[in-house]
C-alpha positions in Angstrom: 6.8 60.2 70.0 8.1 61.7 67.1 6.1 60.8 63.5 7.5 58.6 61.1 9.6 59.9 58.0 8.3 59.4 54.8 11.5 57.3 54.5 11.2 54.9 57.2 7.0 53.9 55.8 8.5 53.3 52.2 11.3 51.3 54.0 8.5 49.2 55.9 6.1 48.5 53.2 9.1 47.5 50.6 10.1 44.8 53.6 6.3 43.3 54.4 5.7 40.1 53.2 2.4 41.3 51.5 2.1 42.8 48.1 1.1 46.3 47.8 -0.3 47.9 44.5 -1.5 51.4 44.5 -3.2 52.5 41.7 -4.9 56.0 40.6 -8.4 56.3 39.3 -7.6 55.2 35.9 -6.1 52.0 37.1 -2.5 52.9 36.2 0.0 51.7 39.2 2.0 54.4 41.3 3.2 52.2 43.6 4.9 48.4 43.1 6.8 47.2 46.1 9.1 44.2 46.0 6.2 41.8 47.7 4.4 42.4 44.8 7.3 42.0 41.8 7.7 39.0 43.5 4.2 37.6 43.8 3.4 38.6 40.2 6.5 38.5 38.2 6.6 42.3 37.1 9.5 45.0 38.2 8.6 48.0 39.6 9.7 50.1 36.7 8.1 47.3 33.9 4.3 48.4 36.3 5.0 51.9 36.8 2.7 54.2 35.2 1.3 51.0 33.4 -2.7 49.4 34.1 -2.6 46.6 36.3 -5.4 44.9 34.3 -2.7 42.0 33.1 -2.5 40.7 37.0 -6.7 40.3 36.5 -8.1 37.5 35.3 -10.1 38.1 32.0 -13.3 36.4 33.8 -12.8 39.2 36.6 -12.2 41.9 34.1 -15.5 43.2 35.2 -15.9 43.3 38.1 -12.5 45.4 38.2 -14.5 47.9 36.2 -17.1 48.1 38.6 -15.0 48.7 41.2 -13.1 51.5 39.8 -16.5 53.2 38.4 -17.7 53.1 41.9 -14.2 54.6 43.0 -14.4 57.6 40.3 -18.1 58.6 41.3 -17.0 58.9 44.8 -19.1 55.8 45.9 -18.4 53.4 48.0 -15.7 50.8 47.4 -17.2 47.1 47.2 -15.2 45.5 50.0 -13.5 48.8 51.4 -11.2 47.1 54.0 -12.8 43.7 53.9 -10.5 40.9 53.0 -11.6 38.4 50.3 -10.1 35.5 48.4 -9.9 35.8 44.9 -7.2 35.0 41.8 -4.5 37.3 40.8 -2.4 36.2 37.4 1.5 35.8 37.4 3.9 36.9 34.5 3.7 33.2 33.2 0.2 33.2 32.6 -0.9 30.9 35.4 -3.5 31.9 38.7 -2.3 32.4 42.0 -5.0 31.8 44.8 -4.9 35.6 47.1 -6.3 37.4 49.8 -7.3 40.8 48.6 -8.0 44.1 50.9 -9.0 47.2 48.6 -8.8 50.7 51.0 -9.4 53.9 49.2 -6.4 56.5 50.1 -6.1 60.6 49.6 -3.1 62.3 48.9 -3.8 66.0 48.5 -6.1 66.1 45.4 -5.3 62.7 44.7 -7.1 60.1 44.7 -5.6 56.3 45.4 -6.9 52.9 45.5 -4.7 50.5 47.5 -4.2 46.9 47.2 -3.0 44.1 49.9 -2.5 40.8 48.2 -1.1 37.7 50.4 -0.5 34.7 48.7 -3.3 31.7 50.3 -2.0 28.9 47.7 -0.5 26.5 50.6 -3.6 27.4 53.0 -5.6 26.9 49.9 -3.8 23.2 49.5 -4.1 22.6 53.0 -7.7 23.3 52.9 -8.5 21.1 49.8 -5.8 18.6 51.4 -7.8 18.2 54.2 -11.2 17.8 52.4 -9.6 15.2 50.7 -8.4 13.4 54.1 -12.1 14.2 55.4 -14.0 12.5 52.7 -11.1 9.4 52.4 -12.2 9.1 56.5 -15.8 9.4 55.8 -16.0 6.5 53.0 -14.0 4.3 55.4 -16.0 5.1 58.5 -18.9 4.7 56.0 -18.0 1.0 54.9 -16.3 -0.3 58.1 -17.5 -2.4 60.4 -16.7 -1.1 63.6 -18.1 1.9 65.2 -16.6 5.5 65.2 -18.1 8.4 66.5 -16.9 11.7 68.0 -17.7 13.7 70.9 -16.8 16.6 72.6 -15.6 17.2 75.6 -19.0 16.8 77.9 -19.7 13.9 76.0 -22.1 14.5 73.9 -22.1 12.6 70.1 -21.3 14.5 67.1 -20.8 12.3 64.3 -21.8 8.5 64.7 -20.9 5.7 61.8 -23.2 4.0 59.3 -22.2 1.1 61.6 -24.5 1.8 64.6 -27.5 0.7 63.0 -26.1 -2.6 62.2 -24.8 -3.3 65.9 -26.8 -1.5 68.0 -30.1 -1.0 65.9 -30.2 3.1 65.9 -29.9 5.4 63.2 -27.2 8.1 63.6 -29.6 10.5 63.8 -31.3 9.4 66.9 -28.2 9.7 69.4 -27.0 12.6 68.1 -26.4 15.1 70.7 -27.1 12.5 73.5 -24.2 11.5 76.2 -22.8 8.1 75.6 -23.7 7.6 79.5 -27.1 7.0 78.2 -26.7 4.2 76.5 -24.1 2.3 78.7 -25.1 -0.2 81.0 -25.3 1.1 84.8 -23.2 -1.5 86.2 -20.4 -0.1 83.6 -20.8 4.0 84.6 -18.3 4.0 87.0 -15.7 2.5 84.2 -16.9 5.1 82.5 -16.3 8.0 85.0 -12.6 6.5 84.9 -12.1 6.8 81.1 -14.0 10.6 81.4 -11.0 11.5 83.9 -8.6 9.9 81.4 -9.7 12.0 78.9 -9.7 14.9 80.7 -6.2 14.9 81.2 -5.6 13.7 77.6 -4.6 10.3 77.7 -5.2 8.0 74.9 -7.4 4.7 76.2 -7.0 1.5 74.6 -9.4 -1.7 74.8 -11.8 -0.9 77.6 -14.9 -3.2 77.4 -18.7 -2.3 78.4 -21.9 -3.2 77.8 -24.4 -0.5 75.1 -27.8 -0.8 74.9 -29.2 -1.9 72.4 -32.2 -0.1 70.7 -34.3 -3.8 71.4 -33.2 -3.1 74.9 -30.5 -5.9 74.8 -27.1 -5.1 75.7 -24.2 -5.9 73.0 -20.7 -6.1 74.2 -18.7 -3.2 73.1 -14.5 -3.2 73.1 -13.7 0.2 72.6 -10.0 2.7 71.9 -10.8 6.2 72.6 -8.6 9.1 70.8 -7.8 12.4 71.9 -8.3 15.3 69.6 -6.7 18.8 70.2 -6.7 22.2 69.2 -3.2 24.2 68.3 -3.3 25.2 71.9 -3.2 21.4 73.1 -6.6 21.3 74.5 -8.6 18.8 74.2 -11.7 19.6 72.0 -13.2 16.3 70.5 -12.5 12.4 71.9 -12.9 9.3 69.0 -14.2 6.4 69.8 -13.5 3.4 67.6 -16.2 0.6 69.2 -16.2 -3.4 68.0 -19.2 -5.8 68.5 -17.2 -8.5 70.8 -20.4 -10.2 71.8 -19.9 -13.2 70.4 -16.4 -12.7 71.8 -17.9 -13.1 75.3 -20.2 -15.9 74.5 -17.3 -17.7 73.7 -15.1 -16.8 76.7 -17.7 -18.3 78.8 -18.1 -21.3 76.6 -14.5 -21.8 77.6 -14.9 -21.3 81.1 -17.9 -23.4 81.2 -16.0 -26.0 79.6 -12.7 -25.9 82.3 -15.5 -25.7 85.1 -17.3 -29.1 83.9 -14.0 -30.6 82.7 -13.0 -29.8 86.8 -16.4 -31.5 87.7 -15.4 -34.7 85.7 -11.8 -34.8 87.2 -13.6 -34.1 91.0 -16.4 -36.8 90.0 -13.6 -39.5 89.4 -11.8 -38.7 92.7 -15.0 -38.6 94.1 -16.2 -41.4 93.4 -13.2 -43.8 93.7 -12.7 -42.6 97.2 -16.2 -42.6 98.5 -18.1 -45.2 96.6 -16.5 -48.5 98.4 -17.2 -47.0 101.8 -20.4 -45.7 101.2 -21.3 -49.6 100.3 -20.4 -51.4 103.0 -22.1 -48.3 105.4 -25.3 -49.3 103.3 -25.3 -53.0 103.5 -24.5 -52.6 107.5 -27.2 -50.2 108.1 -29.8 -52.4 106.0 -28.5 -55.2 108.4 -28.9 -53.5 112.1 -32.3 -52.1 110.7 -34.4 -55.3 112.0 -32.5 -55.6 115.1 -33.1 -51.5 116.2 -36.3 -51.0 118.7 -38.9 -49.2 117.1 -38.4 -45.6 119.0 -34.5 -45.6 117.5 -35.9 -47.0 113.9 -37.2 -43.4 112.3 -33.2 -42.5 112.8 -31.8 -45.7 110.8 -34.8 -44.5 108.0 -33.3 -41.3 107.8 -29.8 -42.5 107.9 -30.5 -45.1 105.0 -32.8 -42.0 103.6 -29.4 -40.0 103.1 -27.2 -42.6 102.1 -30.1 -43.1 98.9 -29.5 -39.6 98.3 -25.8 -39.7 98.7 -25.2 -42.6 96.3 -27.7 -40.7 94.0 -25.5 -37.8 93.8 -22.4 -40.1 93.2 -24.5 -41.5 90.5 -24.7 -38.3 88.7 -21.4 -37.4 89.6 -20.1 -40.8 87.8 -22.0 -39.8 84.5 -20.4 -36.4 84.2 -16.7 -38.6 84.9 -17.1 -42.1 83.0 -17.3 -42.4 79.0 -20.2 -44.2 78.2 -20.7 -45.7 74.7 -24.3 -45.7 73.9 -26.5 -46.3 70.8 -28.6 -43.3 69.2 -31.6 -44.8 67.2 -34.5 -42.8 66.0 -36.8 -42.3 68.7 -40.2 -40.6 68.9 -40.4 -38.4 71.6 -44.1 -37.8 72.6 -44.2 -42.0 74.5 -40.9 -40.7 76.2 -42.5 -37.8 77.8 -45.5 -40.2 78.6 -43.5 -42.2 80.5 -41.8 -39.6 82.3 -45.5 -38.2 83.2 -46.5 -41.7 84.6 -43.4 -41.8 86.8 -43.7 -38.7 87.7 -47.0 -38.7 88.4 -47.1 -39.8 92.1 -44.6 -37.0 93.2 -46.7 -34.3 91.4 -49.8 -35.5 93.2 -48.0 -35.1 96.6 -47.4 -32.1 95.8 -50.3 -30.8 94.3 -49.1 -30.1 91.2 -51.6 -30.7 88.0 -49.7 -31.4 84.6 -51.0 -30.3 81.5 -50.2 -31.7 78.1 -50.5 -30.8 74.6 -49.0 -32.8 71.9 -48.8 -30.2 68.4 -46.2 -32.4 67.1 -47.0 -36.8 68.5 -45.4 -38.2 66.0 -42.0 -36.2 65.7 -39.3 -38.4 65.4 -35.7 -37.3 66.8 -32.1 -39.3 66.9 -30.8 -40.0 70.1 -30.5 -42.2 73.4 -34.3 -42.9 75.0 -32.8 -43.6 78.3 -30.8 -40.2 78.3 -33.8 -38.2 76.7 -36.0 -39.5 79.7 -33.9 -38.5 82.2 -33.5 -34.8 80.6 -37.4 -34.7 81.1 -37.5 -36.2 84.7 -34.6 -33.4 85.6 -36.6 -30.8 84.0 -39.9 -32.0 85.4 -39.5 -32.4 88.7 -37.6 -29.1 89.1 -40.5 -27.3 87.4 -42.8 -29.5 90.8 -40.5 -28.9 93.0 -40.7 -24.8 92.4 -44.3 -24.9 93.4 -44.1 -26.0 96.9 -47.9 -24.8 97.5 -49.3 -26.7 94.6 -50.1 -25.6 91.1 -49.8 -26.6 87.7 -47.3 -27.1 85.3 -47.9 -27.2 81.2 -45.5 -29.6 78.6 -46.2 -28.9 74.7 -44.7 -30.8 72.0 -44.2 -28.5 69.2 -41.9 -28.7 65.6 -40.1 -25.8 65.3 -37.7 -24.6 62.7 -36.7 -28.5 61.8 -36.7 -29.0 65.2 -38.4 -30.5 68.0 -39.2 -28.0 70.8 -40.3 -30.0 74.4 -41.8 -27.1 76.4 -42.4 -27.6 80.5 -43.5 -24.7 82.1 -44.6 -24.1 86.0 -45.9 -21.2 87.9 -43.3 -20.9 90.7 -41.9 -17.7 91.9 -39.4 -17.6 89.1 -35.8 -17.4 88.9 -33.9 -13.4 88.6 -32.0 -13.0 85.6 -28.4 -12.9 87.9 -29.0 -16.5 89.3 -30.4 -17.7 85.4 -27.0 -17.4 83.9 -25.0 -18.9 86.4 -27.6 -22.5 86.2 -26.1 -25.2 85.2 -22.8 -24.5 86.5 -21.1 -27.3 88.8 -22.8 -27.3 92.5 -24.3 -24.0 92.0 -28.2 -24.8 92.4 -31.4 -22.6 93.5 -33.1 -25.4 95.8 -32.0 -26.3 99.4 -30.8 -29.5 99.1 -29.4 -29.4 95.4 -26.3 -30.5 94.3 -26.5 -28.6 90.7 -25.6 -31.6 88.7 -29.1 -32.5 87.7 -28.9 -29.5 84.9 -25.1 -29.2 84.6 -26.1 -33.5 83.2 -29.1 -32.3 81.3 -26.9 -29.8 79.4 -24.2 -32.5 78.3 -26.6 -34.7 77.4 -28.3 -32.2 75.1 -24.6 -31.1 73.7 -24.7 -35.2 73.1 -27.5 -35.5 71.3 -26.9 -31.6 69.2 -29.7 -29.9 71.1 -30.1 -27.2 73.5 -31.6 -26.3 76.5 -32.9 -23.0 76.9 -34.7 -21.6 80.4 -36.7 -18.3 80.2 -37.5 -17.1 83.9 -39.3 -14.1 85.4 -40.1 -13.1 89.2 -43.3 -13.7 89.5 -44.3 -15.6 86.4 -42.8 -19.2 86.2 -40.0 -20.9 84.3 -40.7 -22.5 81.3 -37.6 -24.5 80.1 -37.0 -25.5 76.1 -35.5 -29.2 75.7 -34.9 -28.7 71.6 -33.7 -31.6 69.6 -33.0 -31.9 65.9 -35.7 -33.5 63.6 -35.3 -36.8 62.6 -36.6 -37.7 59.2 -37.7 -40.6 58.2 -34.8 -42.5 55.8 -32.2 -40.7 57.6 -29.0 -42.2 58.7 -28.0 -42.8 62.2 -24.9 -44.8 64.0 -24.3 -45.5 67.3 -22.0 -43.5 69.6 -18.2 -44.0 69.7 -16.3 -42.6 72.9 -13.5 -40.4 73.0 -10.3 -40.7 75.3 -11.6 -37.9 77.0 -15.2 -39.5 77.9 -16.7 -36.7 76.4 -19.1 -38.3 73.0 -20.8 -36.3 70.0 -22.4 -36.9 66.8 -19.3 -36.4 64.7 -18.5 -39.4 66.3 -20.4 -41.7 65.3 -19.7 -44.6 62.7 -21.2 -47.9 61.5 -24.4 -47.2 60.1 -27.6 -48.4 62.1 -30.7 -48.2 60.8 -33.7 -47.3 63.5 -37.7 -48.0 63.8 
C-alpha cells in the first residue's frame, strides 16, 4: 500500500468535522483548518502566526499556561490524548461547550502541540434536557399517589415511589434490590410468569390486577400498567410499573355481587314461598290428623315426617323475611335483657349439648336503636351456631362491651373453627358450613344488622373457635328515633325513617 501524500492528509483534515489547531511552543497557531474557522469565527489567515489565547476563556487563561510550560520543559502534557470537556470562546464573545484532545506532535526540530475540538453544545442540551425531564418525573412520582417503580430485566426493584410506604407500609429502601415475586401473593405467581414472558418479548401490559403483601402481612389489591424501556439497540433494559391501591375497588365489587346474590334470594324466596307454602299446609294439617290413628311401631315415622315439615316451614319462614317488606318500629332498646332472654331460651339446647355459657356484662346499661324482636333473633342465630360447633360439649363466652360509640355483643365458642376460604364466602345464599343448613340464618342476620346500621363481623381460626362481633350504634339518651318506613323494594334503612317516636 503506497503512503499517503502530504496532499491527500491536508485534504482530509480540512474535510473532518472536528476543529484542528496546531500551535508551536509559544502558542502561535501554524495550522487553522476550516472545522475550526467555523467553530470559532476566525479565518485561517486572521489565526495564522497569531496566539490562540483569544479562543481561551480568561478564567482558563491559566491553566493554558501550565500546559504550554509543561510542553516547553519537555514534560508531560496534562491530558496527552485524553479527551475532556471544557469551553472554547467564539469571535462574538460568547462560550461554546467542547471536547478537547491535546497530542504533542514532532516535525523535524519542531515541536507542535495539536488540538481536536468537537462541538458538545446539543449533547450538552440533551444532557441538561434530560436532567430536567428526570427531576420533573421525580417530583411527580414523588407527590403521586400511585406507585411507580423500575426494574430490570430479572426483576429486581431499582427505584420505588414515596408512595409505597403509604399503601403498602415499606420504605423504599427496604425492597430495593428484591424481586417483585416476593411480595406477590402465591395464588397470583403464575399471572405473573405470564406478564414476565410479555415483557420479555417487549409488549406493553395494561391493567393486570394482583394481590401485594403488605408489610402488616395483609394483602392490598394492586391494578397495575407495566412499561417497556429500551436501549438504542431495542433491547429491553428496565420495565415500569405504574401500581394503584384498588382495594377498596374490590370491596365494593363484592358489595355489588353480594347485593345481586341476595336480591336473587328475595326474588327465589317469593316464588318459593307462593308455590310451596299452601301445599306444605294442608300436608301438615293431614299428617297432624292420621297421627292418632297410626299404630305405635309406624308412629316414630309420622314424628319424623311432621319433624321435617317443622323444619321445612322454618326455612320458608326465613326465606319469607329475606322476600316480604316488613314495616317495623325501632325504639331505644337496651341490649344486655335481650341477650338474657336469648340465654334463657337457649338455655335447654345448650345443656343438651353440653355447652356452658359464660357472660360478662362491661357495658348493662347500653342503650341502642332498633327492633327487639329482630335484635333477639340475631343473638339466637349467632348463639346457637356458636353450640352447634361444639358437638362434644364445651363452652361458649358473650361480653357486652361499648366500643368506639358503639355497642360491641361478643359470642365466642371453642369449636374447630372455620378456614379463612369458607369465612368469606358466609353469609352468602345457601352456602352454609353445617350438615343440614340452609345458609339463611346469617345471610338474615346480616340484613338485619344493615337495618339497624350495624355490622357483623366473624374472626375464625382452625383450631381456636369463632368468636362473632354483633355491633350496633350507641343510643344516647335524648336522641331521636322514628319508626321504619318500607321501600317498594322491601328492603328498609334508617334513612327511612319519619315521624318522630320517642322511646323508654
Amino acid at each position: 500500500m503506497l503512503p499517503l501524500r502530504p496532499t491527500t492528509l491536508y485534504s482530509i483534515v480540512q474535510a473532518l468535522g472536528d476543529a484542528v489547531v496546531v500551535i508551536d511552543e509559544k502558542g502561535v497557531a501554524v495550522f487553522w483548518n476550516r472545522a475550526a474557522e467555523r467553530m470559532f469565527g476566525y479565518t485561517h489567515d486572521e489565526c495564522l502566526g497569531q496566539p490562540i489565547s483569544p479562543i481561551i476563556p480568561s478564567r482558563m487563561k491559566a491553566v493554558y499556561t501550565e500546559i504550554l510550560r509543561r510542553f516547553c520543559t519537555q514534560q508531560r502534557v496534562p491530558f496527552d490524548g485524553r479527551p475532556i470537556e471544557t469551553m472554547a470562546c467564539h469571535r462574538d464573545g460568547r462560550e461554546i461547550p467542547v471536547q478537547l484532545s491535546i497530542t504533542p506532535w514532532r516535525q523535524g526540530k519542531d515541536r507542535l502541540l495539536i488540538g481536536m475540538y468537537r462541538d458538545i453544545s446539543k449533547r450538552r442540551y440533551y444532557q441538561k434536557d434530560a436532567r430536567a425531564a428526570r427531576e420533573r418525573f421525580l417530583l411527580l412520582a414523588e407527590q403521586a399517589q400511585d406507585v411507580i417503580t423500575f426494574a430490570n430485566c430479572q426483576g429486581q426493584l431499582e427505584y420505588l415511589s414515596p408512595a409505597i410506604e403509604k399503601v403498602l407500609g415499606y420504605q423504599s429502601e427496604e425492597l430495593l434490590g428484591k424481586t417483585v415475586a416476593s411480595i406477590y401473593h402465591p395464588d397470583d405467581l403464575s399471572q405473573l410468569d405470564v406478564i414476565a414472558e410479555q415483557v420479555a418479548r417487549g409488549e406493553d401490559v395494561t391493567h393486570f390486577t394482583c394481590r401485594v403483601r403488605h408489610k402488616a402481612g395483609h394483602y392490598v389489591w394492586i391494578e397495575n400498567t407495566v412499561k417497556i424501556v429500551r436501549n438504542a439497540k431495542g433491547e429491553v433494559v428496565q420495565v415500569i410499573d405504574i401500581g394503584r391501591d384498588v382495594t377498596e375497588r374490590k370491596r365494593l365489587e363484592q358489595a355489588i355481587m353480594q347485593t345481586e346474590k341476595l336480591a336473587m334470594a328475595g326474588q327465589l324466596a317469593a316464588g318459593i314461598a307462593h308455590e310451596i307454602r299452601n301445599p306444605m299446609t294442608v300436608i301438615k294439617g293431614f299428617a297432624q290428623l292420621m297421627r292418632p290413628t297410626i299404630d305405635d311401631a309406624h308412629s316414630r315415622y309420622m314424628d319424623m315426617i311432621l319433624g321435617e315439615l317443622e323444619r321445612v316451614d322454618k326455612v320458608l319462614s326465613e326465606l319469607l323475611l329475606l322476600a316480604k317488606p316488613q314495616a317495623v318500629a325501632m325504639v331505644p332498646t337496651v341490649v344486655a335483657p335481650l341477650v338474657e332472654e336469648v340465654i334463657a331460651l337457649i338455655s335447654p339446647q345448650a345443656h343438651l349439648n353440653n355447652v356452658m355459657i359464660f357472660t360478662d356484662y362491661l357495658a348493662f346499661d347500653a342503650l341502642v336503636f332498633g327492633e327487639p324482636n329482630q335484635l333477639k333473633q340475631v343473638f339466637i342465630n349467632v348463639l346457637l351456631n356458636a353450640i352447634e360447633a361444639m358437638p362434644e360439649g364445651g363452652r361458649t363466652f358473650i361480653t357486652l362491651r361499648e366500643q368506639d360509640d358503639c355497642v360491641v355483643v361478643e359470642i365466642g365458642d371453642e369449636g374447630k373453627g372455620i378456614s379463612q376460604a369458607r369465612l368469606t364466602k358466609l353469609g352468602e345464599p345457601f352456602y352454609t358450613t353445617k350438615e343440614k343448613g340452609t345458609g339463611l340464618g346469617l345471610m338474615v342476620c346480616r340484613k338485619i344488622m344493615e337495618l339497624h346500621q350495624g355490622s357483623l363481623e366473624i374472626v375464625s381460626q382452625i383450631g381456636h373457635g369463632t368468636t362473632v362481633q354483633v355491633i350496633l350504634p350507641l343510643h344516647h339518651v335524648g336522641e331521636i328515633g322514628a319508626p321504619m318506613s318500607t321501600k317498594n323494594d322491601g328492603w328498609v334503612t334508617l334513612r327511612d325513617m319519619t315521624n318522630v317516636v320517642m322511646g323508654g
